[in-house]
C-alpha positions as CSV (number, residue, x, y, z in Angstrom):
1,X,-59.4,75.3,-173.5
2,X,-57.7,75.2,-170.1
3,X,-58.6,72.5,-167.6
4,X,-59.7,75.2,-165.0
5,X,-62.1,77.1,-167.4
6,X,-65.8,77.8,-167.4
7,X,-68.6,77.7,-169.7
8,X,-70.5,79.6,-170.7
9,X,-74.1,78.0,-172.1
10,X,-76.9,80.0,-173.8
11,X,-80.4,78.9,-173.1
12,X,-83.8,79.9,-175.2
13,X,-86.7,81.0,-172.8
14,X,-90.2,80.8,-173.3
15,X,-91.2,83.7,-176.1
16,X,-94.9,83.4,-174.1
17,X,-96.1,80.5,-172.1
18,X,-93.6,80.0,-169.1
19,X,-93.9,76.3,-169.6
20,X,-92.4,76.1,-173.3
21,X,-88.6,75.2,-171.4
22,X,-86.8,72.1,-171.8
23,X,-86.0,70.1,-168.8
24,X,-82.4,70.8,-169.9
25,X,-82.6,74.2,-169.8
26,X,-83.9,73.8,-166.6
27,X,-81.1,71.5,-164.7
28,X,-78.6,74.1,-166.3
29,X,-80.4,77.2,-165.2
30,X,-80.4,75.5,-161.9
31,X,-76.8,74.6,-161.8
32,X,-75.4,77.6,-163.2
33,X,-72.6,79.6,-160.9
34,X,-74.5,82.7,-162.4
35,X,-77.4,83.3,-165.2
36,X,-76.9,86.5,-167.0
37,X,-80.4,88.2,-167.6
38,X,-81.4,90.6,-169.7
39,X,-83.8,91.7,-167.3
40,X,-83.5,90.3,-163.9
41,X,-86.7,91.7,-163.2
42,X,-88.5,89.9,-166.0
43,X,-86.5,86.9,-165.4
44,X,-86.6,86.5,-162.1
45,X,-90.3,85.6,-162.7
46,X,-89.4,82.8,-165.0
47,X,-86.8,81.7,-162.5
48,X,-89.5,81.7,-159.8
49,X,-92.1,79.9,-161.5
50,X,-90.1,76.8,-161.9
51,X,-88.5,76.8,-158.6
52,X,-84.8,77.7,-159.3
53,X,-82.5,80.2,-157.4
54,X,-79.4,80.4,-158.8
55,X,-77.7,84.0,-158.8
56,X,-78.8,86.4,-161.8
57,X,-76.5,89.9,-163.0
58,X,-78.1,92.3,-165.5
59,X,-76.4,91.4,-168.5
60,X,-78.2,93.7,-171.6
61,X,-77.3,96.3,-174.5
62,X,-76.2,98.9,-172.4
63,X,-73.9,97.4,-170.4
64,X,-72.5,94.3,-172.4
65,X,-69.1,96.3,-173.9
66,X,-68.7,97.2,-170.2
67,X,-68.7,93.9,-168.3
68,X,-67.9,91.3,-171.0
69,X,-64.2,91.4,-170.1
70,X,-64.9,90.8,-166.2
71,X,-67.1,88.0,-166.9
72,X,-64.4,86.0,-169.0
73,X,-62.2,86.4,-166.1
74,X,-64.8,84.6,-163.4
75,X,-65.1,82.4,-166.6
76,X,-61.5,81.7,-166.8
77,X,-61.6,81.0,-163.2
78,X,-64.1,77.8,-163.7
79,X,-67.4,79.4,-163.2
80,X,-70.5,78.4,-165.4
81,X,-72.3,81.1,-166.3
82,X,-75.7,80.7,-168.4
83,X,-77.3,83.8,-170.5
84,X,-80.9,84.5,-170.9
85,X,-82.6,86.8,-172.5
86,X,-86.0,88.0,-171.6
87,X,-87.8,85.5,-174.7
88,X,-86.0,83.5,-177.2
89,X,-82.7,82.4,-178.1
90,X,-80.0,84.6,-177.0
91,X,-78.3,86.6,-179.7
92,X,-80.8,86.4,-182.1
93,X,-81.6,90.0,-182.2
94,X,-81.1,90.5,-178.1
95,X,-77.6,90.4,-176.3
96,X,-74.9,87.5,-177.0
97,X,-72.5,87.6,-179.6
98,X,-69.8,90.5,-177.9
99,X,-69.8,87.7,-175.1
100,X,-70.0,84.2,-177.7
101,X,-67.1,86.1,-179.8
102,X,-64.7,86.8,-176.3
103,X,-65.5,83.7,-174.9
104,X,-64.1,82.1,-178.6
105,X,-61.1,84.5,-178.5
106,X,-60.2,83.1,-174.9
107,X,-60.6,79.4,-175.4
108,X,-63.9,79.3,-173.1
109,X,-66.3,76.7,-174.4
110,X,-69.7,78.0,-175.5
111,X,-72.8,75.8,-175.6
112,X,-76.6,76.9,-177.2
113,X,-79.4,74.6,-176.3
114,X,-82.3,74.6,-178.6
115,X,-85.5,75.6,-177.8
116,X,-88.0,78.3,-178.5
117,X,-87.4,81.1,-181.2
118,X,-90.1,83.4,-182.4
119,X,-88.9,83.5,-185.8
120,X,-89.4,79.8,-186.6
121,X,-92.8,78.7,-185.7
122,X,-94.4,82.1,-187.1
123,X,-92.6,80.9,-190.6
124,X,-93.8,77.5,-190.8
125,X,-97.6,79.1,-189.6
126,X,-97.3,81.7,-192.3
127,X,-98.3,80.1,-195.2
128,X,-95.9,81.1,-197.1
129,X,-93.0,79.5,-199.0
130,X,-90.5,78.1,-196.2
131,X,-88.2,76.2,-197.6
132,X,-86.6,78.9,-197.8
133,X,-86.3,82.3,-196.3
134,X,-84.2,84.8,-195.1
135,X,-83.9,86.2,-191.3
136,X,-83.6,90.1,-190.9
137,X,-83.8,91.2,-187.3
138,X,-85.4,94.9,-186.6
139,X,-85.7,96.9,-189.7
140,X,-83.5,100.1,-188.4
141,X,-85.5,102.6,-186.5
142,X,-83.9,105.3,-188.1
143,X,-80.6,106.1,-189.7
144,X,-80.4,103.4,-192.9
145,X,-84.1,102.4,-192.4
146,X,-84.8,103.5,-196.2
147,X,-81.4,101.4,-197.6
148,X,-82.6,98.7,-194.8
149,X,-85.6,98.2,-197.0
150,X,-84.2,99.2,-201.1
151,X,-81.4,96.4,-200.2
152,X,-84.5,93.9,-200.3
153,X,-86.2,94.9,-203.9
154,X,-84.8,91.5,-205.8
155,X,-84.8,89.4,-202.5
156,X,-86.5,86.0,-203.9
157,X,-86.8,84.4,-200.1
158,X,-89.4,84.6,-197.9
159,X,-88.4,87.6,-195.4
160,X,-89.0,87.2,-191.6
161,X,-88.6,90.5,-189.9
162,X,-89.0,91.7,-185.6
163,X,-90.6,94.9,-186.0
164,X,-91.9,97.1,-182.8
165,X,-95.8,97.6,-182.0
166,X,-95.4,101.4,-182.7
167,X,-93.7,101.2,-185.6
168,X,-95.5,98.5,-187.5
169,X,-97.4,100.7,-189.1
170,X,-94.6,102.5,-190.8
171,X,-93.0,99.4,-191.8
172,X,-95.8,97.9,-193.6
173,X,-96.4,101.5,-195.9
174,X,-92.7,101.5,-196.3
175,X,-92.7,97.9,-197.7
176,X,-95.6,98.7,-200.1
177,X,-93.5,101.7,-201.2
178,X,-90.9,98.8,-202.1
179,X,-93.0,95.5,-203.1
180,X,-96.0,97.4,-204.4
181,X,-99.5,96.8,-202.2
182,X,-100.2,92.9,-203.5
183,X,-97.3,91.3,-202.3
184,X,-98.5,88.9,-199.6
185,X,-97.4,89.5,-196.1
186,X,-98.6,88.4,-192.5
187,X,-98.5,90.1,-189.2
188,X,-97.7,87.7,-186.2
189,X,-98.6,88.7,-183.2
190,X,-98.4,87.5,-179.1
191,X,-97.1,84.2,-180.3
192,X,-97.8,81.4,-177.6
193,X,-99.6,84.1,-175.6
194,X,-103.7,84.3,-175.0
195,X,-103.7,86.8,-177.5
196,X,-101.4,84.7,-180.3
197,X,-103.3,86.1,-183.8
198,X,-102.2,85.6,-187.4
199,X,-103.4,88.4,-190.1
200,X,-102.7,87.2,-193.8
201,X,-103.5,89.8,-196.4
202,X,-101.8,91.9,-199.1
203,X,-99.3,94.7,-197.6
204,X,-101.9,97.4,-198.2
205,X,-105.0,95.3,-196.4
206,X,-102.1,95.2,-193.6
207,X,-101.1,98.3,-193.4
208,X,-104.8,99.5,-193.5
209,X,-105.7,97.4,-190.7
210,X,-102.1,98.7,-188.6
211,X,-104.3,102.0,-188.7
212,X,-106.4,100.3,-186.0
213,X,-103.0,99.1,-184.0
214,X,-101.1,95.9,-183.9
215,X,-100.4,95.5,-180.2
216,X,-97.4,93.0,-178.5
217,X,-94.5,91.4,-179.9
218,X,-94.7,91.1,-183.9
219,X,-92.7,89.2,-186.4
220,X,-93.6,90.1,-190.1
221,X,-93.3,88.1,-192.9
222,X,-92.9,89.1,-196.3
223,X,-93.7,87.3,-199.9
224,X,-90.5,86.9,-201.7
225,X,-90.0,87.9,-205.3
226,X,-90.0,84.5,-206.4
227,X,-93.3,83.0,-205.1
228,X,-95.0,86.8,-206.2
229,X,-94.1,86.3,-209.3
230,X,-94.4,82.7,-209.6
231,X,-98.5,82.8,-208.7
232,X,-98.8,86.1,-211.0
233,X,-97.8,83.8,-213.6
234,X,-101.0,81.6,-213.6
C-alpha cells in the first residue's frame, strides 16, 4: 500500500431500529471523505438521524461495474471512502465485493466493522441447530431457481436463506417439493422492527400460512438433513 492511498471501510447499518450503530461506525461515517450509499435517499435518513453530514454517491447494483474504477482512483489519491448499504453488512447479499476485490488488486486497504447482520440473530432465535449452518443469499428468482434448490437435497446444515415478500410463498412449496412437508423451518420477519415476528412450523404449516402473506424483509431457515433425521430417530 502506497503512503498516499485511501481506505476504503465497510460499515453495517441498522437492519431496523436506527439506533442498532456502533459509536465506531459513527465517527467513521462522520469522518469519511465520501460514504457510498446504496440508496442515498434511504440513507440519508440514517445519516440525519444521528447528526452527520458527510458527502454520499449512489453506489448500488446497477451502477457498481461502471464507477468502481473511478473510485479507486480518488482512493489512490488518499480519500476515505466508507460504503453502506441500505441494512446490514455490506456485501452480504447487497453491493461490495466488485469494489473489496479492486481495492485488493490496487493495494488499497479495506476495513469491515462489525455490527448488525440479519442473518445472525434470526439463526440463533430460530431454534434450530446453530452450531452449524450454512448461508445462502436469495434463492434465484428465476433462471437456476430449480438447481438453486436440488443442489440442497443432502445439505446436513441448518440453511439460512433472504427470500423476497412476494416470492416467499413459492419458495416455501418449492422447498417441500425438496425436503418433503415435515421438515422444520421458520419464517423471520421485520427483524428489530415493531412488527419483528417469528413463525416455527413444518414447511407445509408455512407455506399454508404464506397463503395469507408474509409481509417485510424475511430470512428463512431451513432444518438440515441431519437434525431431521436425527429427531425422526427417536
Amino acid at each position: 500500500m502506497t503512503e498516499a492511498a485511501g481506505k476504503l471501510t465497510l460499515v453495517p447499518t441498522p437492519i431496523g431500529n436506527l439506533d442498532d450503530i456502533t459509536l465506531r461506525a459513527l465517527k467513521v461515517l462522520e469522518a469519511a471523505n465520501t460514504v457510498l450509499c446504496e440508496d442515498t435517499r434511504h440513507s440519508g435518513k440514517l445519516l440525519a438521524h444521528h447528526g452527520i453530514s458527510a458527502p454520499t454517491r449512489a453506489f448500488h447494483q446497477h451502477n457498481e461495474h461502471k464507477v468502481t474504477e473511478a473510485l479507486i482512483t480518488r482512493l489512490q489519491q488518499g480519500e476515505h471512502m466508507a460504503l453502506i448499504s441500505d441494512a446490514g453488512t455490506p456485501g452480504i447479499s447487497d453491493p461490495g465485493y466488485l469494489l473489496v476485490r479492486a481495492c485488493i488488486e490496487h493495494d488499497i486497504e479495506v476495513e469491515c466493522l462489525p455490527g448488525p447482520t440479519a442473518m445472525i440473530p434470526a439463526v440463533v432465535v430460530s431454534g434450530l441447530p446453530s452450531e452449524r449452518f450454512v448461508y445462502l443469499g436469495f434463492p434465484p428468482q428465476k433462471k437456476g431457481r430449480q438447481t438453486f434448490w436440488q443442489e440442497l437435497t443432502e445439505e446436513k446444515r441448518t440453511m439460512v436463506m433472504y427470500e423476497s415478500p412476494h416470492r416467499i410463498e413459492k419458495a416455501l412449496k418449492e422447498a417441500c417439493e425438496v425436503f418433503g412437508e415435515e421438515r422444520q423451518a421458520v419464517v423471520v420477519r421485520e427483524l428489530t422492527k415493531l412488527h419483528e415476528s417469528f413463525h416455527r412450523a413444518t414447511l407445509a404449516e408455512l407455506a399454508d400460512q404464506a397463503q395469507q402473506g408474509f409481509k417485510g424483509e424475511i430470512v428463512l431457515i431451513i432444518e438440515g438433513k441431519a437434525h431431521f433425521e436425527k429427531r425422526h430417530k427417536k
